[in-house]
Residue frames relative to the residue before (quaternion, step in Angstrom):
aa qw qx qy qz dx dy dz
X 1.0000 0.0000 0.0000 0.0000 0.00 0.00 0.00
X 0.2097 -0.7682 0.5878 0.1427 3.72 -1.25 0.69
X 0.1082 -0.7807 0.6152 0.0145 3.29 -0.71 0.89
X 0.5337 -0.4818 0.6618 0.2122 3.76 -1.79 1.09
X 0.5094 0.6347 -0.5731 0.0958 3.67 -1.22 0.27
X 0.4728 -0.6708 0.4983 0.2797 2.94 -0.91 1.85
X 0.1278 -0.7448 0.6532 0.0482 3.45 -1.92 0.33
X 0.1892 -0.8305 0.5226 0.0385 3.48 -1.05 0.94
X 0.1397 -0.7849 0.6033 0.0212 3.31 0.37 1.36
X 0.1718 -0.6997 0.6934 -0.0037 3.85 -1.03 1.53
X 0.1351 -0.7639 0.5731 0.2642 3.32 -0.76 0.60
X 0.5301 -0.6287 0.5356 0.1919 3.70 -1.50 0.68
X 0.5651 -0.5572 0.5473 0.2657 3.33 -1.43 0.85
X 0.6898 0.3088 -0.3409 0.5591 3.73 0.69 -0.75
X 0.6755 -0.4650 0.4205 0.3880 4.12 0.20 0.50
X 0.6674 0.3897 -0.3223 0.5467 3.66 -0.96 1.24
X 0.5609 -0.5552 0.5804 0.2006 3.33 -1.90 0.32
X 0.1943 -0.6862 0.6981 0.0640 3.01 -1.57 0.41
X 0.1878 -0.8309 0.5236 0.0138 4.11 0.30 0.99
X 0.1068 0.6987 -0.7039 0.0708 3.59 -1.13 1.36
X 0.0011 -0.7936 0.5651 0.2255 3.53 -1.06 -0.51
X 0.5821 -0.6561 0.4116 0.2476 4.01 -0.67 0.85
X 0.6840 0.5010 -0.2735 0.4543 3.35 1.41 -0.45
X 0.7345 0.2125 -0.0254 0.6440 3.12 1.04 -0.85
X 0.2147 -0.8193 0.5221 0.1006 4.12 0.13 0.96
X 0.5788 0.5485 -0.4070 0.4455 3.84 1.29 -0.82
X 0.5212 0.5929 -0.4251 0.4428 4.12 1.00 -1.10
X 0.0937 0.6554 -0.7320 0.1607 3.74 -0.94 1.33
X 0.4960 0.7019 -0.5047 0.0813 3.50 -1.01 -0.24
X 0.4164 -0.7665 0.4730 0.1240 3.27 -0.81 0.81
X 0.1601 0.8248 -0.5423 -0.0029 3.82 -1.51 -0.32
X 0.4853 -0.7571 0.3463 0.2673 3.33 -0.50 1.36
X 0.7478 -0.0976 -0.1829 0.6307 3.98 1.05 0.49
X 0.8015 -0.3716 0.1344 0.4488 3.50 -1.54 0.86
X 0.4416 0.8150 -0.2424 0.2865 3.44 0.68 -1.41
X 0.6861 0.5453 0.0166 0.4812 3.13 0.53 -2.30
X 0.7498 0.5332 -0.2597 0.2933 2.80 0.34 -1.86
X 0.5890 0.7005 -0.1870 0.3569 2.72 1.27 -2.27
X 0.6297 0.6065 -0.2315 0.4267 3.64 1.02 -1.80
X 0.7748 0.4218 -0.2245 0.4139 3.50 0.70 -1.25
X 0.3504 0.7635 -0.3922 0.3748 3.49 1.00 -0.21
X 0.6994 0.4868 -0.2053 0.4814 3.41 0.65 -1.46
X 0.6643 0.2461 -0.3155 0.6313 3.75 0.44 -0.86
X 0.6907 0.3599 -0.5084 0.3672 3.50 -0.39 -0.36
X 0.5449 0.4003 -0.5092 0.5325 3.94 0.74 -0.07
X 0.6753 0.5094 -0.4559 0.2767 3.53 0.14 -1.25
X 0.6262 0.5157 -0.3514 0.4674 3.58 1.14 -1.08
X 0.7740 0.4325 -0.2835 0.3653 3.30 -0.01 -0.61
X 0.4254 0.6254 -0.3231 0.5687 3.50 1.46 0.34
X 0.7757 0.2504 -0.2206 0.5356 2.89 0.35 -0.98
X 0.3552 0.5938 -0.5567 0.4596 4.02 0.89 0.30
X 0.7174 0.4893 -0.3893 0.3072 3.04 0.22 -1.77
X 0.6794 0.4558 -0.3678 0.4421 3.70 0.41 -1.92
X 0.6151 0.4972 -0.4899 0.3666 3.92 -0.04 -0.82
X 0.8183 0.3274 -0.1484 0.4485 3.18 0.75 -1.03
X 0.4543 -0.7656 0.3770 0.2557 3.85 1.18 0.82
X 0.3885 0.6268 -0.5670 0.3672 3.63 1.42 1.40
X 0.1876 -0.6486 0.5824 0.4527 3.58 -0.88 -0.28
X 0.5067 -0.4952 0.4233 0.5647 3.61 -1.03 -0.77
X 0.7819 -0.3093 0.3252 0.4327 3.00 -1.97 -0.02
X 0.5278 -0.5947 0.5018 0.3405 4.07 -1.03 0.67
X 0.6665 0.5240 -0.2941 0.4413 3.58 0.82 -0.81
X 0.6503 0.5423 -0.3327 0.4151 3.56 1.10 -0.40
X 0.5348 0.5977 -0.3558 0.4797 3.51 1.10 -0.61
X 0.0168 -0.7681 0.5899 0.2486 3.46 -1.20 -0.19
X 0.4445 -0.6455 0.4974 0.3720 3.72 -0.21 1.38
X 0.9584 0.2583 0.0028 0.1214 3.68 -0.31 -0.97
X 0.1226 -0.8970 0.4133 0.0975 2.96 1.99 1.06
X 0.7053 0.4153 -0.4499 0.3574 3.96 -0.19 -0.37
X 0.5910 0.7080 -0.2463 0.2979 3.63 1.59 -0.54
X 0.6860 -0.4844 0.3767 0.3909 3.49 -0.41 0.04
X 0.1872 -0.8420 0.5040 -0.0459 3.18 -0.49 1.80
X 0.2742 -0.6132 0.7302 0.1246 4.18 -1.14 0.92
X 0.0890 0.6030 -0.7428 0.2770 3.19 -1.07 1.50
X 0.1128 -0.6869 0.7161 0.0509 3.79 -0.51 1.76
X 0.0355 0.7849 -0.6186 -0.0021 3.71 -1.21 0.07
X 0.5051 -0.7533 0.3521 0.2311 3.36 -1.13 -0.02
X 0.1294 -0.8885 0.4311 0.0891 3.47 0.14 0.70
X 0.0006 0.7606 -0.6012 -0.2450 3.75 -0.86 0.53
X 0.0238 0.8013 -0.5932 -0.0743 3.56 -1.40 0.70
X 0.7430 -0.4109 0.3694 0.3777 3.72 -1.41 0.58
């Protein structure tokens, strides 16, 4: 399954990220450069899935995407000269 979920990558005074997301408040996870961060994302969703089922929630409908072969919205950051 693919799922939409915004993400707020904070950066840290001691160097690295600090990952949250507004849709889902339980998603925490950290990583010493974006990259990493980016990497941890996936278990830290996967984990928090499986919260939900233990805990007989689904996620949020908006997070799912019904139609994976369909056109995907992906904002991101870009640096240029």
């Amino acid at each position: 399954m693919q799922y939409k979920i915004p993400l707020i990558f904070t950066p840290q005074p001691e160097g690295g990220y600090t990952v949250t997301s507004p849709l889902l408040p339980e998603l925490v996870t950290e990583g010493d450069s974006f990259d990493e961060a980016m990497a941890n994302v996936r278990d830290a969703l996967a984990a928090v899935i499986e919260t939900y089922q233990d805990l007989g929630r689904s996620l949020p409908q908006n997070a799912q995407i019904q139609d994976a072969g369909g056109p995907m919205w992906l904002e991101t950051v870009v640096t240029a000269p």
